[in-house]
C-alpha positions as CSV (number, residue, x, y, z in Angstrom):
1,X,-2.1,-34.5,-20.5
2,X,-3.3,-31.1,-20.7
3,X,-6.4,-30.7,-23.3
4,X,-6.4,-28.4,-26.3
5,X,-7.3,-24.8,-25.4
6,X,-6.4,-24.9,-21.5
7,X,-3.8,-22.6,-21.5
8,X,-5.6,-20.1,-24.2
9,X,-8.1,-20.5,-21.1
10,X,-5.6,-18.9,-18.6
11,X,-4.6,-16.5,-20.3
12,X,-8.2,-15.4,-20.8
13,X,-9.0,-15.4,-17.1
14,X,-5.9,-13.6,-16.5
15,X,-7.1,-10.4,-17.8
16,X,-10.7,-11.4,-18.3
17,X,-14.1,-11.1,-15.7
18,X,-15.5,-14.3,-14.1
19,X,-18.5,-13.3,-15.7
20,X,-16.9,-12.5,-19.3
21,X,-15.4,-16.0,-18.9
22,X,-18.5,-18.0,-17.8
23,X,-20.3,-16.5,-20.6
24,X,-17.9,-16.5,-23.5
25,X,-14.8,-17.4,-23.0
26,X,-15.7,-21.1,-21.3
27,X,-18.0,-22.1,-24.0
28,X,-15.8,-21.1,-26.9
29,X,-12.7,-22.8,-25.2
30,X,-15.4,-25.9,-25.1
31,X,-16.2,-25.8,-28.7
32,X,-12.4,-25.8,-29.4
33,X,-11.9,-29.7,-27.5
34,X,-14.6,-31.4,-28.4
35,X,-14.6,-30.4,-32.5
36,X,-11.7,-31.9,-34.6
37,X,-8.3,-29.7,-34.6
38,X,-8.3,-26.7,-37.3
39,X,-6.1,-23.7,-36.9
40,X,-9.1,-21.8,-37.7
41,X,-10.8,-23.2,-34.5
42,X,-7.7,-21.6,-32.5
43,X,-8.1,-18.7,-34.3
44,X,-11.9,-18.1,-34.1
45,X,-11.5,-18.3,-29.9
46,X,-8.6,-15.6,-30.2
47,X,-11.1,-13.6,-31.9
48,X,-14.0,-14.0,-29.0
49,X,-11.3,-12.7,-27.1
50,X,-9.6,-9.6,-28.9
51,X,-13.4,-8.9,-28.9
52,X,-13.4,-9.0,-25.2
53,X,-10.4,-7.0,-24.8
54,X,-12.4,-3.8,-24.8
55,X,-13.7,-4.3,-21.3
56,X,-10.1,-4.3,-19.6
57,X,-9.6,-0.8,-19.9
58,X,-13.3,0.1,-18.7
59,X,-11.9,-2.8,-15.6
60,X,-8.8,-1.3,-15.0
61,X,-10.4,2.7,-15.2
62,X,-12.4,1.7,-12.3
63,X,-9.4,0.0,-10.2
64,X,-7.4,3.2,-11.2
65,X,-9.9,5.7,-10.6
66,X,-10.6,3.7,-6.9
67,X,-7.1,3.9,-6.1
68,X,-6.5,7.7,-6.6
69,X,-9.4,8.6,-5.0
70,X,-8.6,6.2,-2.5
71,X,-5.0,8.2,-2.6
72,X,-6.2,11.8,-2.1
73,X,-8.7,10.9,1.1
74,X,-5.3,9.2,2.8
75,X,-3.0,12.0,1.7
76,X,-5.7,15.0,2.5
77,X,-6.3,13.3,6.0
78,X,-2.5,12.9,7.1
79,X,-2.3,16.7,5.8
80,X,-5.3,18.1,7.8
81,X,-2.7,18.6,11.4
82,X,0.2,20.1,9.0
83,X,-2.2,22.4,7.2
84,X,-3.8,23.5,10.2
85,X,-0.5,24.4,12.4
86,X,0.3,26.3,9.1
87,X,-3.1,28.3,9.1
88,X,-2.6,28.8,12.9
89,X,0.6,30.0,12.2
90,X,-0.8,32.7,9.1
91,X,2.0,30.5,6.8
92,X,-0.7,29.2,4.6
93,X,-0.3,29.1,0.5
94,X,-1.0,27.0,-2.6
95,X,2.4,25.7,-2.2
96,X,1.9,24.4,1.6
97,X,-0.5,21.1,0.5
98,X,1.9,20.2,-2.2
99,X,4.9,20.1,-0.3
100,X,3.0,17.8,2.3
101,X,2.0,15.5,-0.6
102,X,4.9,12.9,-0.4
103,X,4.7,12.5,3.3
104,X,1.6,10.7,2.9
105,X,1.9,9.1,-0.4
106,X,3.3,5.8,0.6
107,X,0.9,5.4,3.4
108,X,-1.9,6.3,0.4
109,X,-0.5,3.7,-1.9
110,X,0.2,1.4,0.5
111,X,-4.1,1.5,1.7
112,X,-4.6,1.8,-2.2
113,X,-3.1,-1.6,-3.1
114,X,-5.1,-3.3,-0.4
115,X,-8.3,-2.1,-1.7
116,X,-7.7,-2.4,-5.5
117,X,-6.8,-5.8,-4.7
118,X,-10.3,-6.7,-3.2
119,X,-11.7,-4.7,-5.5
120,X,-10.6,-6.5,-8.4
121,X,-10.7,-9.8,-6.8
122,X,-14.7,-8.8,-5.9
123,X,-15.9,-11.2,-8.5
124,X,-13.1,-13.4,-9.4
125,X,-11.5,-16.8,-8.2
126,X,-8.2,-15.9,-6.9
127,X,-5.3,-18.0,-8.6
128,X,-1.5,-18.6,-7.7
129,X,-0.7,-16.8,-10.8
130,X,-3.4,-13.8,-10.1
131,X,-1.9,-13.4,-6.4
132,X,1.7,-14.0,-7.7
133,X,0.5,-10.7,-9.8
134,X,-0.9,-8.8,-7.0
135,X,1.9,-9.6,-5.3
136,X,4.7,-8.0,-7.6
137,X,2.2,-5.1,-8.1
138,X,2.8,-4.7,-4.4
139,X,6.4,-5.1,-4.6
140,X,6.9,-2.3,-7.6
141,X,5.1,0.2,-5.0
142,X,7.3,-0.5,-2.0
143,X,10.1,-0.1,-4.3
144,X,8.3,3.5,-4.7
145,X,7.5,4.1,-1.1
146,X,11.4,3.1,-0.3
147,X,12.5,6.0,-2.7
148,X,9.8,8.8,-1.8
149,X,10.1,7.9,2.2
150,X,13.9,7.9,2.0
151,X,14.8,11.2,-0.7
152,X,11.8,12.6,-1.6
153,X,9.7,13.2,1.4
154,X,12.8,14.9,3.6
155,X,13.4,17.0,0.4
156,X,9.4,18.0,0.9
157,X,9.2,18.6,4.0
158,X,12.3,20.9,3.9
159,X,10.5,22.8,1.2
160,X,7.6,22.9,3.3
161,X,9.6,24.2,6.6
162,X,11.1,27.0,4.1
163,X,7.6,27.9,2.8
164,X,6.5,28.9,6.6
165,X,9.7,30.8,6.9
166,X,9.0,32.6,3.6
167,X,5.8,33.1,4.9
168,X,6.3,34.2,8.4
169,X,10.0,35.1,8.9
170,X,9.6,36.7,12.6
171,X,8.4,33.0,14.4
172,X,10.1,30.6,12.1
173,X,13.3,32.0,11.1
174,X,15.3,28.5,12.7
175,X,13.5,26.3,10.7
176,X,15.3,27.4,7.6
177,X,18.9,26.9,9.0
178,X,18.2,23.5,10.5
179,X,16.4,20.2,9.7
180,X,14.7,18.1,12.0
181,X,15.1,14.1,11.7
182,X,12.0,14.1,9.4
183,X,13.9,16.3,6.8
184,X,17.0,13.9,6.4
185,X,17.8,11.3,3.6
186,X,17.9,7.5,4.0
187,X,21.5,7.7,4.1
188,X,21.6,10.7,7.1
189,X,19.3,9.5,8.9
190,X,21.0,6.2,9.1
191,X,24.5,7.6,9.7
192,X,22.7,9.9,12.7
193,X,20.8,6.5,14.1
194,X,24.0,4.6,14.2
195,X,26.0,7.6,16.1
196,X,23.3,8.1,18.5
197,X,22.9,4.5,19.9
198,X,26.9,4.3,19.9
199,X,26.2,7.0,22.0
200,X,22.9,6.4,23.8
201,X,23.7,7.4,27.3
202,X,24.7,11.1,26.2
203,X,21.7,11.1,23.8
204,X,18.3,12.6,25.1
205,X,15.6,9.4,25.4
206,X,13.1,11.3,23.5
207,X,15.5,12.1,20.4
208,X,16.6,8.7,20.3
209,X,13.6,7.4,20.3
210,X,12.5,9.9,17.9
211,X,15.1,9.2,16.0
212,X,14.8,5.6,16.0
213,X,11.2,5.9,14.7
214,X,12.2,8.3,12.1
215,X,14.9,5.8,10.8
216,X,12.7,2.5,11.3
217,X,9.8,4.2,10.0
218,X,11.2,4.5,6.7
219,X,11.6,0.6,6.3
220,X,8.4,0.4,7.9
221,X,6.2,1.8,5.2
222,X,8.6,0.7,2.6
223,X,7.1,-3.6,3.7
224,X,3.5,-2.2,4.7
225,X,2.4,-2.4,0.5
226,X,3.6,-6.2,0.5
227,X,2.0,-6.5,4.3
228,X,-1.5,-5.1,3.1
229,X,-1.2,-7.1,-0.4
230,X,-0.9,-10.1,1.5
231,X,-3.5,-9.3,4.0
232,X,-6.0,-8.2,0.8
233,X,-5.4,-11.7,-0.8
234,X,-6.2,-13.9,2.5
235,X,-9.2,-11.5,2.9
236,X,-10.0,-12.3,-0.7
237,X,-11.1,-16.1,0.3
238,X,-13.8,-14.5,2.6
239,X,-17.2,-13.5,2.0
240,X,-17.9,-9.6,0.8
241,X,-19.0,-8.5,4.1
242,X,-16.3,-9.9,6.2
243,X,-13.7,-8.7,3.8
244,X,-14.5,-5.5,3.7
245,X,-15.4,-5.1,6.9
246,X,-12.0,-6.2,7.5
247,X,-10.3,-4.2,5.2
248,X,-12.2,-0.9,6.6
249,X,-11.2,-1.4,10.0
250,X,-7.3,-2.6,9.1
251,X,-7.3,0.9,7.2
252,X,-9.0,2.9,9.8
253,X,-6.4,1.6,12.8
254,X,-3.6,1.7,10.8
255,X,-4.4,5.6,10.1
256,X,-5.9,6.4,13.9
257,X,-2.3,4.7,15.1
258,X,-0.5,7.5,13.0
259,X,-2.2,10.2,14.0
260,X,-1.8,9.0,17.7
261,X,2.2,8.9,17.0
262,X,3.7,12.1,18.8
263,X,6.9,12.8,20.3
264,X,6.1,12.2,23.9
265,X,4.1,8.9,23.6
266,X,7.8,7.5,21.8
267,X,9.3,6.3,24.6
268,X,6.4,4.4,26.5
269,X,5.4,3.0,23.1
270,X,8.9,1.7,22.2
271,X,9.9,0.3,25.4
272,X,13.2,-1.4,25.0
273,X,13.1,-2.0,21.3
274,X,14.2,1.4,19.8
275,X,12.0,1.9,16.9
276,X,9.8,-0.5,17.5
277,X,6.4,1.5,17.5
278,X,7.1,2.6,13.7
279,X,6.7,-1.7,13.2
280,X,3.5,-2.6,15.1
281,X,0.6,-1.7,12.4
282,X,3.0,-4.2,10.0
283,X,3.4,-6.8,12.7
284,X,0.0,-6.9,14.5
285,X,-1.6,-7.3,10.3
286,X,1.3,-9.9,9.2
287,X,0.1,-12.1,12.4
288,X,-3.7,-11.1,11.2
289,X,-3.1,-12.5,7.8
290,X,-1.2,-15.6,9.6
291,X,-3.9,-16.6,11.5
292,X,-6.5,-15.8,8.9
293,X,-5.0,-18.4,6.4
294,X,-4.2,-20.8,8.7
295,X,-8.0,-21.0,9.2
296,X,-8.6,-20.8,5.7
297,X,-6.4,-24.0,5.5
298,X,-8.3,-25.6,8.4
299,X,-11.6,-25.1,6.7
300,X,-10.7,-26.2,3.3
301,X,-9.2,-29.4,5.0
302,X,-12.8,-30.1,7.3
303,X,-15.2,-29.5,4.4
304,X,-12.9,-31.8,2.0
305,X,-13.2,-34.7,4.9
């Protein structure tokens, strides 16, 4: 039978600081079992914590103000090669780093979900319901990261193809009748992929392979927030240092592998399964977090024998 004042208890620790609960919370909730029912009781711990309430927002201000800046560093370091070719070029203007913005926002969020999730998780006992929470979070953003890297970002980077041409007509006057595979939709990009492996042996190997990153790419990112989410949750058992540490080198690889992506390296990094090198940051952390709960599992196991 569950005691009086359990699930107030929950609730609390739901939105509430380990500490704030310890403190307040817990002994209130304690009061409320052990004295003799009155509605006034229940009422007097609501109180304690509408009274508490105030800290959320001061909570969630940090979380939110770690995740954009979290947000711009990604999104500013995945520019600096565009914005430089553009300099190069003399096609530079205010208009070049906002057009490059989406390219790199579900990458951003994606390394922005991880980290808030540790960082709110610094101090706390993780729960099913706190990481069923954390989960869905993650969820909602690669619902986000589905739309931007499907519509958004090809619209962007067309933008941002026209803004050289605008810029400097003599050198880039091709880029504004054609797009690259970058600058199509979900839907184009997929009709294109399914032509060209119909067709494979009149295609070119690197434009399929190209291609096939292009298109695989875009589901890619759209699993990486729920990848990292789940990662940032195993991480979450672990001591500070090893988490972090953890979480610092995940985000560094997974951004040095982008920036080693080119053209050329398509083919040898593929192999035989077209599009494969957009999935191998997701797959080489999903097995990470495998192997990192199963020996969370075997250590909970030994130290309860």
């Amino acid at each position: 039978m569950t005691r009086r004042g359990e699930w107030i208890r929950a609730f609390a620790a739901s939105i509430l600081d380990a500490r704030t609960m310890e403190r307040v919370i817990t002994p209130a909730v304690a009061d409320l079992q052990h004295e003799p029912f009155s509605m006034s009781r229940y009422l007097a711990v609501w109180k304690t914590i509408a009274l508490c309430v105030p800290e959320i927002p001061v909570r969630m201000g940090a979380v939110a103000t770690l995740s954009v800046v979290v947000m711009l560093v990604v999104v500013g370091l995945l520019e600096i090669p565009a914005l430089v070719f553009a300099f190069e070029q003399r096609a530079f203007d205010f208009l070049v780093p906002v057009y490059l913005i989406p390219q790199g926002l579900s990458i951003a969020a994606t390394i922005a979900v991880m980290l808030g999730i540790l960082y709110v998780f610094r101090r706390r006992a993780l729960s099913r319901r706190t990481a069923a929470i954390a989960m869905c979070v993650a969820v909602v953003v690669s619902v986000v990261s589905f739309l931007n890297a499907g519509w958004l970002t090809p619209v962007a980077n067309q933008a941002f193809r026209n803004e050289l041409v605008h810029q400097n007509r003599t050198v880039w006057r091709v880029l504004q009748v054609e797009r690259g595979f970058p600058e199509l939709t979900f839907g184009e990009v997929r009709r294109q992929y399914a032509l060209a492996t119909a067709n494979a042996a009149a295609v070119d190997p690197i434009d399929l392979h190209y291609l096939a990153v292009s298109y695989h790419g875009r589901w890619a990112v759209t699993f990486a927030p729920i990848v990292f989410a789940a990662f940032a949750l195993v991480l979450c058992r672990r001591k500070p240092v090893t988490r972090w540490t953890a979480a610092t080198v995940a985000c560094a690889a997974y951004l040095s592998y982008l920036f080693y992506l080119s053209v050329p390296r398509l083919p040898a990094l593929d192999g035989a399964w077209l599009g494969g090198a957009a999935w191998y940051p997701e797959i080489a952390l999903a097995v990470m977090t495998g192997i990192l709960l199963l020996t969370s599992r075997h250590e909970t196991h030994a130290a309860a024998r």
